[in-house]
Structure formats: structure tokens, C-alpha cells
N, C-alpha and C positions, 0 to 999 in steps of 0.2 A: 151310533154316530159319533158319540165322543174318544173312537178311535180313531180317526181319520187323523187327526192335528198330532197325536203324540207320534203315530207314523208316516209321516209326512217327514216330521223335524228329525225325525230317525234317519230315513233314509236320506236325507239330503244332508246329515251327518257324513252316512257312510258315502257316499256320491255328490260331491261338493262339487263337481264339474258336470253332472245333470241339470237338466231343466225340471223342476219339482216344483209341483205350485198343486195349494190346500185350495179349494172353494168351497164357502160354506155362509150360505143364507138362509133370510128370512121367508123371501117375496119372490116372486115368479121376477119382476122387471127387475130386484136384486140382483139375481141369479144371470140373467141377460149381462145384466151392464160387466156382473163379476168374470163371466166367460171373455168376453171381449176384450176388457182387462189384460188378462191371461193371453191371450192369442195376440194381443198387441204387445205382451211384451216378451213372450216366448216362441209363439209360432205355432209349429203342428208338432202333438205328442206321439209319439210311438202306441204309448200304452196308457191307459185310462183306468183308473178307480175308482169307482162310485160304492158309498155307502148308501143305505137308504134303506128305507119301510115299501116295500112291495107286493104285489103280488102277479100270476100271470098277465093284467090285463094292462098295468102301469107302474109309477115309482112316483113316491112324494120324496122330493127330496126341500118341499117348503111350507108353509101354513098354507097355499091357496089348492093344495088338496094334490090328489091324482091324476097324474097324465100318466097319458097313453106310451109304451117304448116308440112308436115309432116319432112321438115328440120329441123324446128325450134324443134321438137321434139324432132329427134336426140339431137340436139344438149344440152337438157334439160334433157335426158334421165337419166343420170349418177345421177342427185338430188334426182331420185323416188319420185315426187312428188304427193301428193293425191289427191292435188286441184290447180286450176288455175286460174288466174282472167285478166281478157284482156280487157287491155283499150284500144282497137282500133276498127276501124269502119269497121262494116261486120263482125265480130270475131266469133258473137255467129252463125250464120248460121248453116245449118247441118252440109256441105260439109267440112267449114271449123273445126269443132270440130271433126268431123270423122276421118280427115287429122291427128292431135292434139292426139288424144289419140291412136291412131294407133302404134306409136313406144315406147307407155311409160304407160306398163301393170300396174303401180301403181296406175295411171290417174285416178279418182272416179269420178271424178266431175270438167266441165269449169263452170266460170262464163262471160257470156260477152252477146255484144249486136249484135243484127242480122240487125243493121242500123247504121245510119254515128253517129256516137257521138262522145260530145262537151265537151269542160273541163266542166259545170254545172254540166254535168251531171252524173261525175264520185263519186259523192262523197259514192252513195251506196254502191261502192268498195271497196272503204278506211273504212266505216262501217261494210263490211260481213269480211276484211280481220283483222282485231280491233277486234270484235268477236272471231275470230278464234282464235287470239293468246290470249286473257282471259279468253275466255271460253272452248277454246280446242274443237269446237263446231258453227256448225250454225245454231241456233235455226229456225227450221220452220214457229214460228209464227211470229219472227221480221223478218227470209225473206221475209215473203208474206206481211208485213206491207211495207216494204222497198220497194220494188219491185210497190206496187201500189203507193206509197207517189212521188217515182221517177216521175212515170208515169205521174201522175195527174201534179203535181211540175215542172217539165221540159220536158215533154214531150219524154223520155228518158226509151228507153224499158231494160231490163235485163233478160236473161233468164239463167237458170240453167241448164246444159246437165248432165246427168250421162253414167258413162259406157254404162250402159245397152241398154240408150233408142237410140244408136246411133250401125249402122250395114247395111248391104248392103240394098239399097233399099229404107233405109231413105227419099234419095234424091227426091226419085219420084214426 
């Protein structure tokens, strides 16, 4: 989690004409008032980055423990986000992206990993989300170079969910 802020101020380095805004709390009603904040004074994101300790069933991203994705959803919902990128372990799973785009009809596309992952191995993250804000875009052929370079490099899976491919029965 003590990556967030160093790239954050990174990329709002390189994109000084983006909307870039860090949140990071304690408290669940923290975390509320902090989002609000945010949306009051930037609007709706395109794209969203969550750090956090996870697993398929939820995401603590504060002391008062684990919720559920389709919380965390809610709670994202107001940004209309198109894309999402989740550095936490078990994130990309069905169960848990199906959770994830369920409250939030803008939701195109998660990126995240369906196993425990390691700061190493986030750095594809920080590359497809660097992508997006220059190119307005995530090129197919440098994600599937990324995605296996990951692979081979650290050991470290990433998978890409879209709306579509995720719906009752998934799970099975």
C-alpha cells in the first residue's frame, strides 16, 4: 500500500493536465467522506486504482476489516469508472470481478490477478494504467506482451475481465 502515493505523485508529474487524486484511510466513514471529497472536487474517473489486502470474497482497504466487492463497488459507483486495476491478491478471480461490476454499469473492463501477488509484480499495472492516460487506450499487443513478460519475469499472472465475459454461471 505504500506504493500508491509515490505513484500517484508520479504520474500526476508526468500528466499535470489529468485528474489524479491518491485516497488513503483509516476508517470506513474516513474512506466515505474521503471519496466524496474526491468526486466533489474532480467528478467521474475514467479509470480507478485500488491498492489493498484481498482476497476472492472482499478488500480491506481500512482497520474496520473486509468487505465484500460488491461494497467496494458501491462505494466507487458515483466515479463511472470504465476500467479498474487491482492490486490485491485473489482480485481477478470470477467470483470476485462479477461482485466488482455488478453495481457499476460503466465497468468495461478489471484488471487484476486471480493469485496472491507481490509488490514485483505490480509493475504491469503501473504500465497498462501509464498507457491509458497517454494513449486514451490499451493496446492489445503491448497487453499481451505485458501480461506474458510478467509471467515469464515474476512469476505473476494478470488477467483482463470485460463486462461481457463475466455472468451467472461463470463460477462453475
Amino acid at each position: 500500500m505504500n506504493l500508491g502515493l509515490p505513484f500517484a505523485e508520479f504520474l500526476k508529474t508526468l500528466f499535470p493536465d489529468k485528474s489524479i487524486a491518491f485516497v488513503q484511510t483509516a476508517s470506513e466513514p474516513e474512506l466515505a467522506r474521503d471519496l466524496a471529497k474526491v468526486f466533489d472536487e474532480h467528478g467521474r474517473f475514467r479509470s480507478i486504482l485500488i491498492l489493498g489486502h484481498s482476497n476472492e470474497s472482499g478488500l480491506v482497504l481500512t482497520a474496520d476489516g473486509l468487505r465484500s466487492w460488491r461494497v467496494m463497488g458501491n462505494w466507487l459507483r458515483q466515479f463511472e469508472p470504465e476500467f479498474c486495476f487491482l492490486a490485491a491478491c485473489r482480485a481477478g478471480r470470477s467470483a470476485a470481478v462479477s461482485e466488482l461490476f455488478a453495481p457499476m454499469p460503466k465497468l468495461r473492463q478489471i484488471f487484476a490477478s486471480p493469485a496472491a501477488v507481490y509488490p514485483h509484480q505490480l509493475s504491469p499495472l503501473g504500465v497498462l494504467v501509464y498507457m491509458l492516460l497517454k494513449e486514451g487506450r490499451i493496446d492489445e499487443d503491448g497487453l499481451s506482451a505485458l501480461r506474458f513478460a510478467n509471467y515469464v519475469l515474476t512469476g505473476g499472472q494478470l488477467y483482463r475481465w470485460k463486462r461481457r465475459e463475466c455472468g451467472p454461471g461463470e463460477d462453475q
